[in-house]
C-alpha positions in Angstrom: 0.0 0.0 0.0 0.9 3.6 -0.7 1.0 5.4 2.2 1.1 9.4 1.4 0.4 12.5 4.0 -1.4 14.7 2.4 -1.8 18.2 4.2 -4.5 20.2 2.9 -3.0 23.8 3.6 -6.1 27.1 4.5 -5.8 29.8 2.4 -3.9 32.0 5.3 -1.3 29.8 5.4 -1.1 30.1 1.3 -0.9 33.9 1.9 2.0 33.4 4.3 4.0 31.2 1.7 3.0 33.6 -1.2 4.5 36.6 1.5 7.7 35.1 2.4 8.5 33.9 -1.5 7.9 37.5 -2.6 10.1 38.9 0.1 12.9 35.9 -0.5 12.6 37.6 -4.4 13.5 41.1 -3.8 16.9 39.8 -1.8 18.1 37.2 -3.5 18.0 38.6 -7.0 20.0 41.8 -8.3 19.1 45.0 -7.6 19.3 46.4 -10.9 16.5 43.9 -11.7 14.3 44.0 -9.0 14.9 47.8 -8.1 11.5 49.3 -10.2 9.2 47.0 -8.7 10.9 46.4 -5.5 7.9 48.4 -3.8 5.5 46.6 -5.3 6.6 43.4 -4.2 7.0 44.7 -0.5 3.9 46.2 -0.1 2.1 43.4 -1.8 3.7 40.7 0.8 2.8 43.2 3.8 -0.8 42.9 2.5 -0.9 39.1 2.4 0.7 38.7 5.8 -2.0 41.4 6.8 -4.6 39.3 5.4 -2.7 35.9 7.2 -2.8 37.5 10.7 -6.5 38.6 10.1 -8.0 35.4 9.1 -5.9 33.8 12.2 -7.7 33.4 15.6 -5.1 35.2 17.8 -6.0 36.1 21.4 -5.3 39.8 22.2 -1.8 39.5 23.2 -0.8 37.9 20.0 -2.7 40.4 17.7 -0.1 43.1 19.6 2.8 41.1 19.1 1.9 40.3 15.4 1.7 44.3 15.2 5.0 45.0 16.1 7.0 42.2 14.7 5.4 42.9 11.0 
């Protein structure tokens, strides 16, 4: 028998990959490629880990943390 894990992943934890990939872009490749859109990219992963901490059930506490470490 096969035996696979499968792990179904929630669509915050997508928008916390998608975040980290985008921000893993703008420093690993050259600056005189990613410098025009480097903006973009930042403020488009702030909005998906945004979107990540909102759909998460945090108690107070954590919300203030999450805050301050983003």
């Amino acid at each position: 028998m096969n035996k696979i894990i499968k792990k179904s992943y929630e669509i915050k934890d997508v928008y916390f990959f998608l975040g980290i990939v985008l921000l893993t872009i703008t420093v690993f490749f050259s600056p005189e490629y990613i410098n025009p859109i480097k903006k973009y990219i930042g403020v488009i992963a702030v909005i998906l880990f945004l979107a990540k901490i909102s759909l998460s059930e945090y108690t107070k506490k954590e919300y203030i943390i999450a805050f301050f470490v983003e």
